[in-house]
C-alpha positions in Angstrom: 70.7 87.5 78.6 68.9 91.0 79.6 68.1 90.1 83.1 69.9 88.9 86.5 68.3 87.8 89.7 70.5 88.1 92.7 69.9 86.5 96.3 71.6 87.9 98.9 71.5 87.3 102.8 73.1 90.2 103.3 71.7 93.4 102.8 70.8 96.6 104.6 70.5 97.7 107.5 74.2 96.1 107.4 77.3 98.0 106.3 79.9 96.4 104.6 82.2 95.3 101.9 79.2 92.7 100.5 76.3 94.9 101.0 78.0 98.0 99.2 79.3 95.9 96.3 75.9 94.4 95.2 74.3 97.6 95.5 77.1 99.2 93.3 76.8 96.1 90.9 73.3 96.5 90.3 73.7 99.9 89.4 76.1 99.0 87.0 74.8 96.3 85.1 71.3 98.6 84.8 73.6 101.3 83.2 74.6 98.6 80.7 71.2 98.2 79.8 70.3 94.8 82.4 67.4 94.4 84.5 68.4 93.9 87.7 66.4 92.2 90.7 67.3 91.4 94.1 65.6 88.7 96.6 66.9 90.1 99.9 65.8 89.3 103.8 63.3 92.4 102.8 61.3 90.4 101.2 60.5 88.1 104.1 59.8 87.9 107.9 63.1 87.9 109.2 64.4 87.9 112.5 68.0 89.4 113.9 71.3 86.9 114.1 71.7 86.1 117.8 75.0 88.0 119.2 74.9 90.0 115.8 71.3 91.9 115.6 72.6 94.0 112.9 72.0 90.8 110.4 69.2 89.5 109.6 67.9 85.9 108.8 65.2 85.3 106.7 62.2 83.4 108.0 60.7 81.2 105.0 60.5 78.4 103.0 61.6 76.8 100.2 58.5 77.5 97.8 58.3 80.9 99.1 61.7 81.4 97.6 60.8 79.5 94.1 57.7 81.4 93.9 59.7 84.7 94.3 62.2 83.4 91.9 59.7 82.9 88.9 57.9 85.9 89.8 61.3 87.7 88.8 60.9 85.9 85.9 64.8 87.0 85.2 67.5 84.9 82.5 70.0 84.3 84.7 70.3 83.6 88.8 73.0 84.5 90.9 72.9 83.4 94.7 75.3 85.6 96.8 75.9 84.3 100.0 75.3 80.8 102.1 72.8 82.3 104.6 69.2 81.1 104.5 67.9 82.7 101.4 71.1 81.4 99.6 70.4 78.0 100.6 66.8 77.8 99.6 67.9 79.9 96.3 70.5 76.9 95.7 68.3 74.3 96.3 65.4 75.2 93.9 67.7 76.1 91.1 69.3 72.6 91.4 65.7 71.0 91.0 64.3 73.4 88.7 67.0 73.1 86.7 68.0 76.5 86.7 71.7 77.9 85.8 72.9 79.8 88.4 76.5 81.0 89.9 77.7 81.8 93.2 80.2 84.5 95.0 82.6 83.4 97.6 82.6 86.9 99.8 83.4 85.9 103.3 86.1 83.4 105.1 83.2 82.4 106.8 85.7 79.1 108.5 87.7 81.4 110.1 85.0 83.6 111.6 83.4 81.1 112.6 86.5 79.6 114.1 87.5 82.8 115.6 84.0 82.7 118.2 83.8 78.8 118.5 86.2 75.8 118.3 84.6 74.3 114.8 87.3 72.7 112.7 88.2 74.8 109.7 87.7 71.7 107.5 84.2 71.0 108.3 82.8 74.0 107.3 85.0 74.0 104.2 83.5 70.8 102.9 80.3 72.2 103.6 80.7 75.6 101.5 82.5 73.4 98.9 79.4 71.5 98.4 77.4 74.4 98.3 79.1 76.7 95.6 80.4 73.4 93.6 77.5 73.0 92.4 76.4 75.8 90.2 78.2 76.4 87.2 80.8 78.9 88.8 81.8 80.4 91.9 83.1 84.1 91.5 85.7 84.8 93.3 87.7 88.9 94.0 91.0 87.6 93.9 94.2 85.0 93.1 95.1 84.4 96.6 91.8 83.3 97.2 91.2 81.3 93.7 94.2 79.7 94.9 93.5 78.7 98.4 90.0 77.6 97.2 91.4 75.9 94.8 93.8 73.5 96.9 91.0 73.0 98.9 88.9 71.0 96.6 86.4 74.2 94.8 86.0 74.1 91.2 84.9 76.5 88.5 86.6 79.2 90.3 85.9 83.0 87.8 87.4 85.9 89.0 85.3 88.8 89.5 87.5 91.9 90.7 86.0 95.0 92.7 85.7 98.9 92.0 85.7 102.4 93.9 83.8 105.1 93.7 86.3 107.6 92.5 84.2 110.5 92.6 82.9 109.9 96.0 85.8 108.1 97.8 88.0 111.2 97.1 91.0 113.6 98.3 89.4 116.4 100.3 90.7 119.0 103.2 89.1 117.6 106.1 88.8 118.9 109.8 86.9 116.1 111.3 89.9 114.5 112.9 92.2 117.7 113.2 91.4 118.7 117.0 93.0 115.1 117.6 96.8 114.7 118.2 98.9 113.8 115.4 99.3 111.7 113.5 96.1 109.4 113.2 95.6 106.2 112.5 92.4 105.2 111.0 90.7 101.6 111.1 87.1 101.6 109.3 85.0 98.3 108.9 82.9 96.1 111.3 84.2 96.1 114.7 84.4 91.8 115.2 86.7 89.6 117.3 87.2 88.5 113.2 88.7 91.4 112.3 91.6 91.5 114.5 91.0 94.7 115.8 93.0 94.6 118.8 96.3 93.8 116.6 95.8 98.1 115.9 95.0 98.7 119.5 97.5 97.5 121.2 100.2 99.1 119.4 102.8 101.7 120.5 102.0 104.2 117.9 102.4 108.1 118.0 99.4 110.6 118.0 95.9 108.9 118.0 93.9 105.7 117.4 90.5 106.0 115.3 88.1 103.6 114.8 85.2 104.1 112.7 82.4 101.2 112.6 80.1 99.3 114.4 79.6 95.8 115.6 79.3 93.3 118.7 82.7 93.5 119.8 82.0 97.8 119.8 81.2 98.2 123.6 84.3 95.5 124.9 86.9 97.4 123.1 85.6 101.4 123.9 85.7 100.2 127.8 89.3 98.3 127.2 90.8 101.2 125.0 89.6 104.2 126.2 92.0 106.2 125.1 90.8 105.1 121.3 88.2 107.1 119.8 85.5 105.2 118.4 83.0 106.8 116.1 80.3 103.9 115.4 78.9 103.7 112.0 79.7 106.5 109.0 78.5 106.9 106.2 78.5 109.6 102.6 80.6 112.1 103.1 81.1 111.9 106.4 83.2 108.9 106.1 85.0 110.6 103.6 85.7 113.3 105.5 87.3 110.7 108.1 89.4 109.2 105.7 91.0 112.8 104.3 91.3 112.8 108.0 93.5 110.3 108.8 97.1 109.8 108.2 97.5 106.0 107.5 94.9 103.8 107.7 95.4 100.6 109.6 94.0 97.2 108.3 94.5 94.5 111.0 92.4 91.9 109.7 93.4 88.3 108.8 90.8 86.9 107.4 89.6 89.0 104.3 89.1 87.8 100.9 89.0 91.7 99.7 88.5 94.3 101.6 86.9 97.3 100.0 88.0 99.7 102.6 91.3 99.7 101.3 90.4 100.8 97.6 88.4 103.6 99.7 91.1 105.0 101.9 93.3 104.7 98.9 91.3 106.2 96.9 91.1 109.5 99.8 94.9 109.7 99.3 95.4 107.1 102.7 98.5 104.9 102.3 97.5 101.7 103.8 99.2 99.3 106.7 98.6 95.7 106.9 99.9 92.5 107.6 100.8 90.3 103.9 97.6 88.1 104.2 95.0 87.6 101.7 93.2 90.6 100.4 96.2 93.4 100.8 98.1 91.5 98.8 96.3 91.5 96.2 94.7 95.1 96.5 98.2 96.4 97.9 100.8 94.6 97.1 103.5 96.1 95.4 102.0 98.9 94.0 103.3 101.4 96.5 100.2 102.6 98.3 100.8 101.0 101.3 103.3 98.9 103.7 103.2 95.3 104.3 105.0 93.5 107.0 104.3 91.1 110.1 105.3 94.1 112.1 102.2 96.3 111.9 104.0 98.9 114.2 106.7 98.8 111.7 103.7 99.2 108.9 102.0 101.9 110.2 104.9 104.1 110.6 106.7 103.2 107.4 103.3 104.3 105.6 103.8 107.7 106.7 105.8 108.6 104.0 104.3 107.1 101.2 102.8 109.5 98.8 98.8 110.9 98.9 98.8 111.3 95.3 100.9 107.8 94.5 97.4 106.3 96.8 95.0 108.1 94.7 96.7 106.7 91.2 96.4 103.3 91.7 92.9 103.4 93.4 92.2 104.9 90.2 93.0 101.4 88.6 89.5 99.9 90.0 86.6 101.1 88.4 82.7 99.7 89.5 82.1 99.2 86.0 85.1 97.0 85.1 83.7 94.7 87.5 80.7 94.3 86.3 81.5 93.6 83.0 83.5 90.6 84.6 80.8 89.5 86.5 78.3 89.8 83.3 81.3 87.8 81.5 81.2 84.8 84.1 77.2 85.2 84.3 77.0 85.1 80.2 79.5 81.9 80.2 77.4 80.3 83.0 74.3 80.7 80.2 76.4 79.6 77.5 77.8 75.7 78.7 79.8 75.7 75.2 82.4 78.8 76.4 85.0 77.1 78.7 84.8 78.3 82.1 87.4 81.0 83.5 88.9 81.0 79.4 89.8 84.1 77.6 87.2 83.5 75.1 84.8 83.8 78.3 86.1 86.7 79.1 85.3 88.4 75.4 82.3 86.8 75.0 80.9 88.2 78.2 81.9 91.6 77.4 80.5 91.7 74.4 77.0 90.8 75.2 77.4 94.0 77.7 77.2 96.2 75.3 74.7 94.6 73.5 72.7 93.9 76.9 
């Protein structure tokens, strides 16, 4: 296999934990020696998300897509999220008869449940028809694998994510030091779906930083005013709010990852959050950062914890890593004899990549 299609809903202008691990994957799998394409909402007419302009939906059709796909003319197709271009994606592969994977990135249920009163197990079944029926859905963590898992998903392949050690980084930092100590961070999209307001309303010394944007941006700068709120960063800017900060707070409940807490670890930032899915299993028990229903409790216990303990077991997820397991899944999904998920899987994938 020497070259990968990826369809992907979500894309730029958007910032987040989706967008900024495809990128990173396709420059990783290129450095192995892949080609790598990508059939984005760029590609097509596509008009914003209503109540969410920052996303965009893609405006086509069906043959649109399947002409795109064989223009690729790529071994292998992997179809990234359930949006539009996903769907259409899924659907010729399935009549083409084209192998292809998926990647479960969002809790999309409980998003959805968190704006409208949808039950949680109707858009389950849905999503479980859609990524059951490739030849594997790739997955960042166990806590997920497992929760998918009870709920009915098969050919489940764990595909981990990576930080950017040399950008995500320890540095002296001035951007939040005219602020009163100490300072709690919060970076990622500001949504009712990220809990946000589980941060803001607590009792906490010093200041309250919020770095993002998103539709629930403008409610929450005129309810907390005495929050700062940046709006988008990126580069080294970002960086430079992350060296900033003291602890960085991670309220969400509904993650399946979370990059942003690799990246403020990797900056030295010990990390409070509540024990859900995604700080778990970035976080855990290694040290760099407190756990607890209490997130008051959390944030001020993560004081103490160690910059440089943060920075060694960021250190531990490498880009690279990652996309050998997702080549790995991708070379088992071309090769129906390798048992999905098995240790031979694993090895087989891995050493194709360096023949790639």
């Amino acid at each position: 296999m020497n070259s990968i299609l990826i369809v992907t809903d979500a894309w730029k202008p958007q910032i987040n934990g989706v967008v900024r691990t495809l990128e990173r994957l396709a420059i990783e799998l290129r450095q192995m020696g892949l080609r790598v394409e990508l059939l984005t909402p760029q590609s097509f007419h596509s008009v914003p998300m209503p109540s969410y302009g920052e996303i965009r939906l893609s405006l086509t059709l069906p043959h649109l897509v399947r002409d795109a796909i064989e223009k690729n003319n790529c071994d292998f197709l992997h179809v990234a999220t359930e949006g539009p271009l996903g769907l259409m994606a899924r659907r010729v592969a399935k009549r083409d008869g084209r192998a292809f994977t998926t990647s479960y990135h969002t809790r999309f249920p409980e998003y959805l449940r968190a704006r409208y009163p949808v039950p949680l197990s109707l858009t389950y079944d849905w999503l479980k028809r859609f990524h059951n029926s490739g030849q594997g859905c790739m997955v960042a963590t166990r806590t997920l694998e497992e929760d998918l898992r009870k709920r009915g998903f098969s050919n489940l392949l764990r595909w981990s994510r990576g930080v950017d050690h040399n950008r995500f980084r320890p540095i002296h930092s001035d951007r939040l030091a005219h602020l009163p100590g100490p300072r709690f961070l919060y970076v990622g999209r500001v949504a009712v779906e990220k809990n946000i307001e589980a941060f803001l309303r607590l009792s906490l010394p010093g200041t309250k930083v919020v770095v993002g944007g998103g539709p629930q941006l403008d409610e929450l700068r005129k309810t907390y005013p005495d929050v700062v709120f940046t709006g988008p960063k990126e580069g080294e800017e970002l960086v430079e709010y992350y060296s900033g900060a003291d602890v960085f707070v991670f309220p969400s409940l509904t993650e399946t990852f979370g990059n942003v807490l690799l990246e403020a670890i990797a900056c030295g930032r010990p990390v409070a959050a509540f024990p859900v899915m995604g700080p778990i299993d970035v976080i855990g028990s290694s040290g760099a950062g407190v756990l607890k229903d209490d997130l008051q409790e959390a944030a001020l216990e993560a004081l103490d914890i160690s910059r440089e303990h943060c920075r060694e077991v960021a250190l531990q997820f490498t880009w690279r890593a990652s996309a050998e397991q997702f080549f790995a899944n991708a070379s088992q999904a071309c090769n129906p004899t390798v048992p999905v998920g098995s240790e031979k899987a694993a090895r087989f994938g891995k050493g194709l990549s360096k023949v790639a």
